[in-house]
Structures are given as structure tokens and as C-alpha cells.
N, CA, C and O atoms as a GROMACS GRO file, in nm:
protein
  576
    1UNK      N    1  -7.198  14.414   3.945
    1UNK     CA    2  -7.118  14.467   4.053
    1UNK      C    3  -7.041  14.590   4.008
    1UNK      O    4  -6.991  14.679   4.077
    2UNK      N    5  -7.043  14.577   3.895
    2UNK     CA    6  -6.920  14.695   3.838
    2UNK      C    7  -7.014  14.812   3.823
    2UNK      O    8  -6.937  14.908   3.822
    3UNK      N    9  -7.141  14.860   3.810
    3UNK     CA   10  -7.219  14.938   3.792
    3UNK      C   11  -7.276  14.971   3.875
    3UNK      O   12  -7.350  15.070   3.876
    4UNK      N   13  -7.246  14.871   3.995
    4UNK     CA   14  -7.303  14.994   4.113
    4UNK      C   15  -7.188  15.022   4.191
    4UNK      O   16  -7.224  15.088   4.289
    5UNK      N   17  -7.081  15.006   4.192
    5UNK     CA   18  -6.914  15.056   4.208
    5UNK      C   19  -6.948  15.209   4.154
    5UNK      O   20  -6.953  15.316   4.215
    6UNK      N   21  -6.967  15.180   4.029
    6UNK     CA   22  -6.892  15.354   3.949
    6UNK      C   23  -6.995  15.434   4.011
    6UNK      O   24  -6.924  15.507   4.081
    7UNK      N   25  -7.131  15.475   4.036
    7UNK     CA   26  -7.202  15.551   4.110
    7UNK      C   27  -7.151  15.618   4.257
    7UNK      O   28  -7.139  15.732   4.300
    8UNK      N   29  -7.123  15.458   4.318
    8UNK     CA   30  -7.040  15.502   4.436
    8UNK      C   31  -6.938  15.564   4.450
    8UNK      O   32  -6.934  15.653   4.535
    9UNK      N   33  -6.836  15.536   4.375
    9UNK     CA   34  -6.690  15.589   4.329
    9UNK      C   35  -6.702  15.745   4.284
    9UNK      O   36  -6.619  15.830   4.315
   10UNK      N   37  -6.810  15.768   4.210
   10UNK     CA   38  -6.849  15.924   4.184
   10UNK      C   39  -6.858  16.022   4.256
   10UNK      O   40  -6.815  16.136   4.236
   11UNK      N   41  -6.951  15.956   4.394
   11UNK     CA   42  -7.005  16.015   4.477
   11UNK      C   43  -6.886  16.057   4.579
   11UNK      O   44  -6.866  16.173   4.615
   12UNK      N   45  -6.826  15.964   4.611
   12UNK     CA   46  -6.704  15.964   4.680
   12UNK      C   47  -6.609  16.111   4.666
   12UNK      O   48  -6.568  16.200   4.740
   13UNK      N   49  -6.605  16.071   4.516
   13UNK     CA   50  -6.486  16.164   4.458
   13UNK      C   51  -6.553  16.297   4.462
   13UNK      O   52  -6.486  16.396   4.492
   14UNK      N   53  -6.703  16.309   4.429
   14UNK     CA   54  -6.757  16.454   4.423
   14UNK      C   55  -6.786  16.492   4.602
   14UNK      O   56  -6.779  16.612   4.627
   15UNK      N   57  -6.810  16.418   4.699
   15UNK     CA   58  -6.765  16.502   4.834
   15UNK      C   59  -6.619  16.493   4.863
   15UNK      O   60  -6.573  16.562   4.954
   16UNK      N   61  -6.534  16.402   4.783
   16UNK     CA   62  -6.395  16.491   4.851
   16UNK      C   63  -6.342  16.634   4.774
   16UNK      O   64  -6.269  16.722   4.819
   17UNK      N   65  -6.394  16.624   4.665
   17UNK     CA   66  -6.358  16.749   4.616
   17UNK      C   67  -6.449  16.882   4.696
   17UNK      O   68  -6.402  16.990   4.733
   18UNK      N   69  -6.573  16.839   4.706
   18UNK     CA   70  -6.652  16.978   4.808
   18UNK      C   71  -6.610  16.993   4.908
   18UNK      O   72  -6.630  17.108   4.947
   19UNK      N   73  -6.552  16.928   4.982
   19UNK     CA   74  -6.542  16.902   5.122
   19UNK      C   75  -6.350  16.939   5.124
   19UNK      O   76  -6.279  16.969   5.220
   20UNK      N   77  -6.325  16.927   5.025
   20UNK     CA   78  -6.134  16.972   4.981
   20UNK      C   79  -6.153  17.144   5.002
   20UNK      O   80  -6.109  17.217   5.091
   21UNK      N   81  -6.227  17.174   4.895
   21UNK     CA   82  -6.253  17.345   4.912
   21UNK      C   83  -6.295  17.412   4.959
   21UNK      O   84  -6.280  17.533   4.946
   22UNK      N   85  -6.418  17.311   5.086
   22UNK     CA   86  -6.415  17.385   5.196
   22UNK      C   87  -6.366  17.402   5.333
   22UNK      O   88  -6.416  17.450   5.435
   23UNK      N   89  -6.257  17.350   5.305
   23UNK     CA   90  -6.161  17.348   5.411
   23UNK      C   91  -6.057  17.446   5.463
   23UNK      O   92  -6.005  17.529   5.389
   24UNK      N   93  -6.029  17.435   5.588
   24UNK     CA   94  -5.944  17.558   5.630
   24UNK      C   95  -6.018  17.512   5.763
   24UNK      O   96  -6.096  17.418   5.785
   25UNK      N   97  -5.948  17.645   5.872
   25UNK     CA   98  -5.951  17.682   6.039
   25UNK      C   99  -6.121  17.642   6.034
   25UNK      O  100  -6.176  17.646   5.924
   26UNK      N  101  -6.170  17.619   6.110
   26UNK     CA  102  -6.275  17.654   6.146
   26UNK      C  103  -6.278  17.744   6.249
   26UNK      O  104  -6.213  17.734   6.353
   27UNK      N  105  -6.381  17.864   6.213
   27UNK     CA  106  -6.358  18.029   6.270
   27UNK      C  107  -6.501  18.017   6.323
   27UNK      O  108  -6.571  17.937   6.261
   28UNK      N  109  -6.578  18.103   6.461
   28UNK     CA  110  -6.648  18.152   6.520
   28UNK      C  111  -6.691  18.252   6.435
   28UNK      O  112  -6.607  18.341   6.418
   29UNK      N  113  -6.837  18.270   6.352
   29UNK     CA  114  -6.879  18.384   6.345
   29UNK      C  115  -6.859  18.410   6.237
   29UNK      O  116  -6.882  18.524   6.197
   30UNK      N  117  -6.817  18.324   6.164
   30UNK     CA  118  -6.759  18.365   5.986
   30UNK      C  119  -6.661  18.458   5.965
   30UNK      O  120  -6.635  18.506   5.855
   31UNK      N  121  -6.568  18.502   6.143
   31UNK     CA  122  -6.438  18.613   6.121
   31UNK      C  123  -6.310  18.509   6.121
   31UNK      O  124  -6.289  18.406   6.185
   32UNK      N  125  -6.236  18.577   6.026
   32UNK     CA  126  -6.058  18.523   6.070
   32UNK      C  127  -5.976  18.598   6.156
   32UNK      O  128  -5.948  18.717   6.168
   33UNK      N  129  -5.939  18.472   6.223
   33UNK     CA  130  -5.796  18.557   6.315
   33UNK      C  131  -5.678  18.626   6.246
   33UNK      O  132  -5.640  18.584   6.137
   34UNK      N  133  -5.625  18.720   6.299
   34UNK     CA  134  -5.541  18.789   6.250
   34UNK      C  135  -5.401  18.700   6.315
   34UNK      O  136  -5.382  18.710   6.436
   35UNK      N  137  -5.313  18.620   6.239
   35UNK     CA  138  -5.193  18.576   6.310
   35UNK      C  139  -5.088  18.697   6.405
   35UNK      O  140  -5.032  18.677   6.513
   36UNK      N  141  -5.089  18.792   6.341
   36UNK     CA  142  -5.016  18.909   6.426
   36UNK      C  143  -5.092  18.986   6.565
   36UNK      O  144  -5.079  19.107   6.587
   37UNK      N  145  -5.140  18.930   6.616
   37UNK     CA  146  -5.255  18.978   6.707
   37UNK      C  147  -5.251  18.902   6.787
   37UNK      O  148  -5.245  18.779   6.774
   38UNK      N  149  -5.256  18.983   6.908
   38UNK     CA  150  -5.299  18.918   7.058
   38UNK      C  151  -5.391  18.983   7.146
   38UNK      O  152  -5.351  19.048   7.242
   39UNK      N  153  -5.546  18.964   7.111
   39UNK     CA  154  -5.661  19.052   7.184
   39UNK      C  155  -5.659  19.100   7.343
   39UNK      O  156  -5.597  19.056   7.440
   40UNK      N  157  -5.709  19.157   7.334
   40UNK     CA  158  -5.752  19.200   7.538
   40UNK      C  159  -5.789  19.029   7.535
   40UNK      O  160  -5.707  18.942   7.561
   41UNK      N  161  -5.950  19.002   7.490
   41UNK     CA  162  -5.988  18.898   7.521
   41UNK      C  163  -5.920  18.782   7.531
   41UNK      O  164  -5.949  18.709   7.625
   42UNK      N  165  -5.830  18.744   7.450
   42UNK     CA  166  -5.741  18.644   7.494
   42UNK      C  167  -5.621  18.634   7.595
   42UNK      O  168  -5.560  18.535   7.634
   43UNK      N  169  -5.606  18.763   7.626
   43UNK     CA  170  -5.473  18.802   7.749
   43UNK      C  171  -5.587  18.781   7.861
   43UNK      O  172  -5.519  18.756   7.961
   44UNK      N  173  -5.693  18.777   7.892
   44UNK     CA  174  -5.817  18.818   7.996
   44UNK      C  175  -5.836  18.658   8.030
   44UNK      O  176  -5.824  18.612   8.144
   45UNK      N  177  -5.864  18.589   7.924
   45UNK     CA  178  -5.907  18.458   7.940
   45UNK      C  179  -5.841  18.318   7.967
   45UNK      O  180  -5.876  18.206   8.005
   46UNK      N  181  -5.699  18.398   7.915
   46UNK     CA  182  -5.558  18.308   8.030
   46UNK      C  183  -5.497  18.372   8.136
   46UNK      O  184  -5.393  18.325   8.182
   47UNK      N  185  -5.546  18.473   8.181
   47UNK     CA  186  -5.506  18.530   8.306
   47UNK      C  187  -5.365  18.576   8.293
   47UNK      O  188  -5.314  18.558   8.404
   48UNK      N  189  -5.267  18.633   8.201
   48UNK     CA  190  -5.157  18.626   8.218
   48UNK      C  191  -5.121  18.673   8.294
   48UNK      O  192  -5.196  18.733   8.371
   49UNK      N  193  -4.978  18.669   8.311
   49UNK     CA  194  -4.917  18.792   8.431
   49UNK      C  195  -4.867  18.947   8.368
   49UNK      O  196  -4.902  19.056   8.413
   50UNK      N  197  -4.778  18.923   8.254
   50UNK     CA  198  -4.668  18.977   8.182
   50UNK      C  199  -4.730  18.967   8.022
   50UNK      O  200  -4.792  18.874   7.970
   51UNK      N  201  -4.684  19.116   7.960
   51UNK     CA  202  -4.702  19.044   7.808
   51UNK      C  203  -4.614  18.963   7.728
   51UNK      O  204  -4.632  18.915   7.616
   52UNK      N  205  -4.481  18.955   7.831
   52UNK     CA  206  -4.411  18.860   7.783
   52UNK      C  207  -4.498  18.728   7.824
   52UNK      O  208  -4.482  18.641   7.739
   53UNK      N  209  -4.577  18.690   7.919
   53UNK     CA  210  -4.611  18.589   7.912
   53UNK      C  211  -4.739  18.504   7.816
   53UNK      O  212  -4.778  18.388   7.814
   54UNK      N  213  -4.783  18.639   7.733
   54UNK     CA  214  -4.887  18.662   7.626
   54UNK      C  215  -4.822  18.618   7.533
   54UNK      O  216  -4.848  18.504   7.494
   55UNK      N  217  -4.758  18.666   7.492
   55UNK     CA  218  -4.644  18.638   7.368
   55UNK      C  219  -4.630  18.500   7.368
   55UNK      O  220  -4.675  18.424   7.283
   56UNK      N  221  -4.539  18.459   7.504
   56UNK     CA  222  -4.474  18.330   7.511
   56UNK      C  223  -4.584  18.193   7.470
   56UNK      O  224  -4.569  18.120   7.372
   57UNK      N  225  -4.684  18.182   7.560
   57UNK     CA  226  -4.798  18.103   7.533
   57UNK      C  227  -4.862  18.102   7.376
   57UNK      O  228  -4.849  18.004   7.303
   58UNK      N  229  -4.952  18.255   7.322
   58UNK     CA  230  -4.949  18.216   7.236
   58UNK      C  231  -4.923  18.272   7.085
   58UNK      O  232  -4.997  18.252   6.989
   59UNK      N  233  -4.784  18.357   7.084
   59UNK     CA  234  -4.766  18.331   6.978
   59UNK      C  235  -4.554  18.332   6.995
   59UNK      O  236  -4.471  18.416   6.959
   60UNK      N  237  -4.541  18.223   7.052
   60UNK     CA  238  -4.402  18.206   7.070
   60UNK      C  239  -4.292  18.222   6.949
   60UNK      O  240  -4.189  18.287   6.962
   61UNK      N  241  -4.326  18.161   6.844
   61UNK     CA  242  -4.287  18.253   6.708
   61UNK      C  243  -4.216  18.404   6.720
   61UNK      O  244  -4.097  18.432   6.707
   62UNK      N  245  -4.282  18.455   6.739
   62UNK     CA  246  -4.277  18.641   6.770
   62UNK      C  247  -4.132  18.640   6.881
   62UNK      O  248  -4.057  18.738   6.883
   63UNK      N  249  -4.118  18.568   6.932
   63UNK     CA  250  -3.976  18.538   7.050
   63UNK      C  251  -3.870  18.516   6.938
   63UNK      O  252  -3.802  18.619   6.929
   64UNK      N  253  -3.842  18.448   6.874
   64UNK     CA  254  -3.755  18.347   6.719
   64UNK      C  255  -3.655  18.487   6.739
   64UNK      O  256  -3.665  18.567   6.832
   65UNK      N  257  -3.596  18.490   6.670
   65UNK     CA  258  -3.471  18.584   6.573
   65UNK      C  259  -3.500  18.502   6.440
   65UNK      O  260  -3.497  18.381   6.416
   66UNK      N  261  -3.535  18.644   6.340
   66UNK     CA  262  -3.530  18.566   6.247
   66UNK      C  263  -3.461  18.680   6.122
   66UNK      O  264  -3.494  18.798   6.135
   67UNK      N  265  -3.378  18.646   6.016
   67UNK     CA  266  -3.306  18.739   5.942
   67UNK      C  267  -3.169  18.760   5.982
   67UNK      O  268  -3.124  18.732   6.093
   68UNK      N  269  -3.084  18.831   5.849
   68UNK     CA  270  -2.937  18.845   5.956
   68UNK      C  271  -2.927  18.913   5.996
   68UNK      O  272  -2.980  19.023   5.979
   69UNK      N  273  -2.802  18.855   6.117
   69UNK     CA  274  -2.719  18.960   6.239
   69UNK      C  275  -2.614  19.068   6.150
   69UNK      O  276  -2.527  19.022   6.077
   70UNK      N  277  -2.630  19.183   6.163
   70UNK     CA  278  -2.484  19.229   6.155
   70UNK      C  279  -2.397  19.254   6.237
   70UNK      O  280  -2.431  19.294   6.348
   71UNK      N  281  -2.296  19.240   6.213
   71UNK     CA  282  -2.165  19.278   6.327
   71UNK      C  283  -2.172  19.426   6.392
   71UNK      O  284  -2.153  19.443   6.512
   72UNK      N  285  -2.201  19.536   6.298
   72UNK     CA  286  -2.173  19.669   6.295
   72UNK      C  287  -2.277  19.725   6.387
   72UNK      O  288  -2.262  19.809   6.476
   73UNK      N  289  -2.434  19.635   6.331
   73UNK     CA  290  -2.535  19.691   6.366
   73UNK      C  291  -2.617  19.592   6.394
   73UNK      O  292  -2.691  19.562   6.301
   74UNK      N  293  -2.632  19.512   6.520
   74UNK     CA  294  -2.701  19.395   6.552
   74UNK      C  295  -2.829  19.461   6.641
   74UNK      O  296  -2.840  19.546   6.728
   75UNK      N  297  -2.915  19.372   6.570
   75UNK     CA  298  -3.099  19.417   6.574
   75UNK      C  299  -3.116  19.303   6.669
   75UNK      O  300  -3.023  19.224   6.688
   76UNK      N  301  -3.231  19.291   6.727
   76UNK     CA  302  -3.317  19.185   6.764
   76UNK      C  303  -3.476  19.290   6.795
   76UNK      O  304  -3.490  19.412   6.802
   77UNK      N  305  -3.548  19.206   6.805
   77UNK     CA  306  -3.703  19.219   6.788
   77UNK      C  307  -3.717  19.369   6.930
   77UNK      O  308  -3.708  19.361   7.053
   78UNK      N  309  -3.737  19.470   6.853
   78UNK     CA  310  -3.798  19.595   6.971
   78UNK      C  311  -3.952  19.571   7.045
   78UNK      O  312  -4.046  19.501   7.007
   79UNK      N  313  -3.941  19.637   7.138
   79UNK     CA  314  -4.099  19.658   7.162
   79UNK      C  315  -4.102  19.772   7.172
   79UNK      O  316  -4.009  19.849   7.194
   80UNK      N  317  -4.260  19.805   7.150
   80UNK     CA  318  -4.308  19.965   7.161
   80UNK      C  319  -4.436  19.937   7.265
   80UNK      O  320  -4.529  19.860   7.239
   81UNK      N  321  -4.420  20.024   7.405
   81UNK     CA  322  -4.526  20.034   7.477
   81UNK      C  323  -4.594  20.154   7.427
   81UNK      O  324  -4.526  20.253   7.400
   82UNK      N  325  -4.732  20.156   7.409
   82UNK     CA  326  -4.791  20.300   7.345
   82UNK      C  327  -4.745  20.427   7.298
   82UNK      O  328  -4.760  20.543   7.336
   83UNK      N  329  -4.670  20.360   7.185
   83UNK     CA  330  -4.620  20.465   7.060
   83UNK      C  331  -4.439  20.498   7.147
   83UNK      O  332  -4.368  20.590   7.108
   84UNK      N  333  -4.403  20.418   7.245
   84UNK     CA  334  -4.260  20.468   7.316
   84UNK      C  335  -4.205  20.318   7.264
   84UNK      O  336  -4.266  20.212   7.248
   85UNK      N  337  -4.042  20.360   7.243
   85UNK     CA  338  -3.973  20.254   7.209
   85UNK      C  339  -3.919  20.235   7.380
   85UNK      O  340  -3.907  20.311   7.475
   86UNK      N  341  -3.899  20.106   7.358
   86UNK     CA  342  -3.894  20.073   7.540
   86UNK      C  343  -3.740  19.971   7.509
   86UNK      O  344  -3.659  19.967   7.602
   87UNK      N  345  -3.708  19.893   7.380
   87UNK     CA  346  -3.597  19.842   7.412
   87UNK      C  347  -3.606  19.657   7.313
   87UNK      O  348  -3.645  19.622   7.202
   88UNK      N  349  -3.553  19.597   7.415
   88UNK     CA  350  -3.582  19.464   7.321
   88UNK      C  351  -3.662  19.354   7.391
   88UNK      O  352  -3.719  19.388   7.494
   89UNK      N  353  -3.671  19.258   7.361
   89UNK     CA  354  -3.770  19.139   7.396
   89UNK      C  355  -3.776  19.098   7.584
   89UNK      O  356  -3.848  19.009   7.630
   90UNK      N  357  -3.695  19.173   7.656
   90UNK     CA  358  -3.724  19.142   7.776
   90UNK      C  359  -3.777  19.243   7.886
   90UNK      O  360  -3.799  19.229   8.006
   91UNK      N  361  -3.791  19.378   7.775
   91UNK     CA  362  -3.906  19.453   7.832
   91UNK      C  363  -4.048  19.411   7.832
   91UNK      O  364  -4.139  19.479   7.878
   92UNK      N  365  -4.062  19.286   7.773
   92UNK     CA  366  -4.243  19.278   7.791
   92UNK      C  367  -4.270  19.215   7.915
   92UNK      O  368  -4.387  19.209   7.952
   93UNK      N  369  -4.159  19.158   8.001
   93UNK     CA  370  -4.164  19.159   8.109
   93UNK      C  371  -4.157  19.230   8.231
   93UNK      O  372  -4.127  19.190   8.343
   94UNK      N  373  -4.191  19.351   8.187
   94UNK     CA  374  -4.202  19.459   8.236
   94UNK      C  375  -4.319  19.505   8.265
   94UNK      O  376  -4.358  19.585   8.350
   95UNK      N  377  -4.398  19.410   8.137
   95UNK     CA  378  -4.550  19.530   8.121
   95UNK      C  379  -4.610  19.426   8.181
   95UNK      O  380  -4.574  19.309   8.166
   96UNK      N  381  -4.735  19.475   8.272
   96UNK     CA  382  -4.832  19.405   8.341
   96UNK      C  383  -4.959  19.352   8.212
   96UNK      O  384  -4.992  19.410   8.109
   97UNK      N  385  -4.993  19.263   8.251
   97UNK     CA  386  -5.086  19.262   8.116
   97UNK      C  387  -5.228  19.297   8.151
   97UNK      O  388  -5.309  19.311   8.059
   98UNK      N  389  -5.281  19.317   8.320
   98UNK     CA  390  -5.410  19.393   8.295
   98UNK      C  391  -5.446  19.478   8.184
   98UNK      O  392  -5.523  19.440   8.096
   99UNK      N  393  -5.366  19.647   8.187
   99UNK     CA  394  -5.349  19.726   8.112
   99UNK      C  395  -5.378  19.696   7.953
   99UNK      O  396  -5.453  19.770   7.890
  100UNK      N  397  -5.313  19.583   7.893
  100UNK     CA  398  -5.322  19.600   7.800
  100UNK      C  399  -5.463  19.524   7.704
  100UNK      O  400  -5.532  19.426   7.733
  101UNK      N  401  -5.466  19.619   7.578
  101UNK     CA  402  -5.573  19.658   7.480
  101UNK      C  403  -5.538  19.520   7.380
  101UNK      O  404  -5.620  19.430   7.362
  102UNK      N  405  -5.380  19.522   7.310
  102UNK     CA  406  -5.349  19.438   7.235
  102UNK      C  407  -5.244  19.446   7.210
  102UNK      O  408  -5.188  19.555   7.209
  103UNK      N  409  -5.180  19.330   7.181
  103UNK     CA  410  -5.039  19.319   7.123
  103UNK      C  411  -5.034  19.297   6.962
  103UNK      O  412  -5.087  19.194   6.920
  104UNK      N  413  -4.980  19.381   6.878
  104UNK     CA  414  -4.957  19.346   6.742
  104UNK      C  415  -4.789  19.344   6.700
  104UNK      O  416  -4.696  19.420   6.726
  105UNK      N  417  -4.797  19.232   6.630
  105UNK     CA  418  -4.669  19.218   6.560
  105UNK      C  419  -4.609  19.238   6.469
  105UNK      O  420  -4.663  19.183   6.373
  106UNK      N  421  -4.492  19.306   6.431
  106UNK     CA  422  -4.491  19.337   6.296
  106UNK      C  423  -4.386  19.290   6.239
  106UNK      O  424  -4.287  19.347   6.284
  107UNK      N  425  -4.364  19.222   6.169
  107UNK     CA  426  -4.247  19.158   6.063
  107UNK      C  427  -4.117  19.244   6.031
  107UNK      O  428  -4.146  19.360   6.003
  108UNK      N  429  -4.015  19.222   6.029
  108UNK     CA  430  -3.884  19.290   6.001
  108UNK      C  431  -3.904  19.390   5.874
  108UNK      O  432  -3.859  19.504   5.881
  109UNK      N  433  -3.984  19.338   5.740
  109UNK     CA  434  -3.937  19.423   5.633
  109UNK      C  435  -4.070  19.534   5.707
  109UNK      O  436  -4.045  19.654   5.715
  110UNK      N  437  -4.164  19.497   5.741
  110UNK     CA  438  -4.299  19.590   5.786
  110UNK      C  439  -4.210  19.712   5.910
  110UNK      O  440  -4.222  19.832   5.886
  111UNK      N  441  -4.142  19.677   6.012
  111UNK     CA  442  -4.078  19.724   6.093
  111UNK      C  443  -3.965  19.845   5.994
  111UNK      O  444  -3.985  19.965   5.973
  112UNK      N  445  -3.883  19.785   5.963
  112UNK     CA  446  -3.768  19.819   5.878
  112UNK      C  447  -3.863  19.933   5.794
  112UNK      O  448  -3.846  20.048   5.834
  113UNK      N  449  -3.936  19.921   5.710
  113UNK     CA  450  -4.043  20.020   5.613
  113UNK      C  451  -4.083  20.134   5.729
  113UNK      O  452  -4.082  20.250   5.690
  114UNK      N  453  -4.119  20.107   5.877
  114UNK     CA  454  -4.173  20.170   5.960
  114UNK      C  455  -4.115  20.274   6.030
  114UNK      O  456  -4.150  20.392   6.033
  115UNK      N  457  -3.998  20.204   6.103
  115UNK     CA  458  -3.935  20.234   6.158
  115UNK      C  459  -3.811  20.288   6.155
  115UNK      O  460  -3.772  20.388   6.215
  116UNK      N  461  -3.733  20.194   6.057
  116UNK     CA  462  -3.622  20.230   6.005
  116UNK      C  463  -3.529  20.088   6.031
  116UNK      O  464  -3.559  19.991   6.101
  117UNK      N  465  -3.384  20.116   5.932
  117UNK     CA  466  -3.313  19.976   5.971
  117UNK      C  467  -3.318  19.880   6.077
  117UNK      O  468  -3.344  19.759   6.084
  118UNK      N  469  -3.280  19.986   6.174
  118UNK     CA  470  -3.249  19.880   6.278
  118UNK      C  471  -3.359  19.837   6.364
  118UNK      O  472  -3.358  19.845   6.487
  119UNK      N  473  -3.474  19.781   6.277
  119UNK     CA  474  -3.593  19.704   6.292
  119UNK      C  475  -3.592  19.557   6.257
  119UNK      O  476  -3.675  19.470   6.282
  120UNK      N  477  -3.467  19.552   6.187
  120UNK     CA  478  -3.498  19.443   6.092
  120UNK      C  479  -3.528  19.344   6.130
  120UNK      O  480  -3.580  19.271   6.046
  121UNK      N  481  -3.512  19.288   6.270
  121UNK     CA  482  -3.585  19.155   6.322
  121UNK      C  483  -3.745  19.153   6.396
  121UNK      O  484  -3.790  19.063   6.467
  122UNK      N  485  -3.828  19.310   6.345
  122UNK     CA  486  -3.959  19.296   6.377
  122UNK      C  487  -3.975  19.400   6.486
  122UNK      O  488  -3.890  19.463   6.548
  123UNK      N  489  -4.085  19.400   6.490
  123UNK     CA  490  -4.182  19.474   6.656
  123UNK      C  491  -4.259  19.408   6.685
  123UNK      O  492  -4.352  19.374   6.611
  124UNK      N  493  -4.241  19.365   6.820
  124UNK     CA  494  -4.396  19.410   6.907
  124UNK      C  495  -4.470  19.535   6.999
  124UNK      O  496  -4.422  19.602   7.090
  125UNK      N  497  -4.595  19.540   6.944
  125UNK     CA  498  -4.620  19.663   6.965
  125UNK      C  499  -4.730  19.618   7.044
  125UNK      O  500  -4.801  19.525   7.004
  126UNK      N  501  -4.752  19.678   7.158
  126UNK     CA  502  -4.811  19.651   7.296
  126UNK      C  503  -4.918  19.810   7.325
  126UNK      O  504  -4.877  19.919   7.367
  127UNK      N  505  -5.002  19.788   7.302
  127UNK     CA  506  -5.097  19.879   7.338
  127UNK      C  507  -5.208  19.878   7.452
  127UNK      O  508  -5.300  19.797   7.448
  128UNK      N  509  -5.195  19.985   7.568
  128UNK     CA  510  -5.251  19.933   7.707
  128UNK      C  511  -5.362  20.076   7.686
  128UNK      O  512  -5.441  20.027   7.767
  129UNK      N  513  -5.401  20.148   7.664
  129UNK     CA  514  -5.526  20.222   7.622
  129UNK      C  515  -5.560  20.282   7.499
  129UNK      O  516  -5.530  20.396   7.465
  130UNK      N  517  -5.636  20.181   7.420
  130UNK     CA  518  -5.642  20.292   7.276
  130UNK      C  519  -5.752  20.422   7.329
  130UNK      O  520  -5.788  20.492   7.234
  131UNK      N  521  -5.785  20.446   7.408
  131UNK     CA  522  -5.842  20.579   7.385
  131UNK      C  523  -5.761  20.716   7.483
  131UNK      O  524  -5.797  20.828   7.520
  132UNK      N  525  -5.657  20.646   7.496
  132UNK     CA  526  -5.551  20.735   7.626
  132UNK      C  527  -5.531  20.815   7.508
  132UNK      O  528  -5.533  20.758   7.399
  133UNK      N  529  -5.507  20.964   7.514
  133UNK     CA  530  -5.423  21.104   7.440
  133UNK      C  531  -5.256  21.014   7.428
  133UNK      O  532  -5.199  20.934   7.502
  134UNK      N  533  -5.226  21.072   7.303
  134UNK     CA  534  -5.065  21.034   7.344
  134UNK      C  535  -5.046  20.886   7.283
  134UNK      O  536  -4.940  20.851   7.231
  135UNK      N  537  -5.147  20.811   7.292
  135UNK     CA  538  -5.118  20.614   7.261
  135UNK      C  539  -5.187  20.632   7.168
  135UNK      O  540  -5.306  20.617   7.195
  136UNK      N  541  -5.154  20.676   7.000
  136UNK     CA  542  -5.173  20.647   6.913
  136UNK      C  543  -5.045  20.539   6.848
  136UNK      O  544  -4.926  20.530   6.877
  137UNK      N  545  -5.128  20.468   6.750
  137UNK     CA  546  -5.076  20.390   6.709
  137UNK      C  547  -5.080  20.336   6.594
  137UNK      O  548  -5.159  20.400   6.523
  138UNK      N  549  -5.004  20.194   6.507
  138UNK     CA  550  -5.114  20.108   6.449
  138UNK      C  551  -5.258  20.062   6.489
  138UNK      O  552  -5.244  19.990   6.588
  139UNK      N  553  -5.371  20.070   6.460
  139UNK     CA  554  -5.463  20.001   6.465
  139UNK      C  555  -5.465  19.844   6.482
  139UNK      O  556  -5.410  19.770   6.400
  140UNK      N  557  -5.540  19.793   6.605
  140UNK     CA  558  -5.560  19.702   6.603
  140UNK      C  559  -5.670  19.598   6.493
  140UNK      O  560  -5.717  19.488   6.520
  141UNK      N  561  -5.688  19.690   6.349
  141UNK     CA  562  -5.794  19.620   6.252
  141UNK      C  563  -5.673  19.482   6.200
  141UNK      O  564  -5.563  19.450   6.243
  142UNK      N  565  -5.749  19.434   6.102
  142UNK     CA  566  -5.705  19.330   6.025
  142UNK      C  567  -5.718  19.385   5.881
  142UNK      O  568  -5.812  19.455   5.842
  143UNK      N  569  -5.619  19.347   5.809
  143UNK     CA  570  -5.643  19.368   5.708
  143UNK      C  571  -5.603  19.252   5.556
  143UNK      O  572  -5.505  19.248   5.482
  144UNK      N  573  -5.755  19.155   5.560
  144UNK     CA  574  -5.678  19.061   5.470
  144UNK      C  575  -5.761  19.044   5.374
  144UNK      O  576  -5.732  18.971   5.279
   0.00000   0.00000   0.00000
């Protein structure tokens, strides 16, 4: 009994270890999602109204405050409609989301590096024609 245990016991242990390292998301197509990204195709395929309502659904995170407040100089998360600063988190209820191409997000120190201080709680950056004159931007690539 003990000798046909250890065969089994081997086998065991050698698919949890294959099956350990190949683990992760399972992705369409052998591509990864970009967490800072919100496609046309996915604003299209929940019908939103608002890109605040893009945001909210799915990547509610991006809503948070995150980092400190200062007294002197209090930040919260900007948006940029095609390359224009428009204000803070309740202008995306502003923007219709037909229009838009993609939403990318950018992290406080990425913002702050970008933009300047008073970034420090991030961007969202909302892009409604990448081939319009004038709406240049970040690129919607990935880069990982």
C-alpha cells in the first residue's frame, strides 16, 4: 500500500506545482488587460450614459482619494477631456460617453511627474477622438 501511495503523492505534487505557475487571469487571445484603461469596446457593451458612469461600474477605484490632503494646496483626482483640463471628478458627468475612444488613468506620482504638483491624487484622462487635430494625447497602448 505504501508504494503505490508515493507514485500517487508525486503525481499530485508535480500537477500542483504546473498548474501553480500557470496561473493568473485567464485572458482572450493571449493579450493582458491594461488595469488603467477603459476601452470604446467596453463603454459600447454596457451602454453607459456618462463617463462618470464608466468609471463608476468598472473601475470604481479611480473615484478613491488616495495620498495626502494639504491644507494650503488640496488636490483631488483632475480630469482631462482631449488634452483640456476640465476640473475634478464630477466633470465626467458631463461627458456623454458615445464620443468617447478611452478613458486612461493615471496615478498621482505619474500625474504629479506629468503635470505638475497639484496632480497628486491622479488623472483621468478621457479621450473622445483620437484622430480629431488638437486631441493629442497619452496613447491608449499598454505598456507592460
Amino acid at each position: 500500500m505504501r508504494r503505490t501511495s508515493l507514485p500517487l503523492v508525486a503525481l499530485l505534487l508535480s500537477l500542483c506545482l504546473t498548474t501553480g505557475c500557470a496561473g493568473g487571469p485567464a485572458v482572450a487571445s493571449g493579450t493582458r488587460t491594461d488595469p488603467t484603461l477603459i476601452t470604446r469596446a467596453q463603454i459600447q457593451d454596457s451602454r453607459f450614459a456618462t463617463a462618470y458612469d464608466a468609471v463608476r461600474a468598472l473601475h470604481s477605484n479611480w473615484l478613491t482619494a488616495r495620498g495626502t490632503e494639504s491644507f494650503s494646496y488640496p488636490t483631488e483626482v483632475q480630469v482631462y477631456l482631449d488634452g483640456v483640463r476640465m476640473g475634478g471628478l464630477d466633470m465626467l458627468q458631463n461627458i456623454a460617453s458615445p464620443p468617447v475612444q478611452y478613458i486612461r488613468f493615471f496615478s498621482g506620482i505619474e500625474a504629479s511627474s506629468r503635470w505638475g504638483l497639484d496632480h497628486g491624487r491622479g488623472v483621468i484622462w478621457v479621450s473622445t477622438d483620437a484622430n480629431r487635430p488638437g486631441a493629442s494625447g497619452p496613447p491608449p497602448d499598454t505598456q507592460d
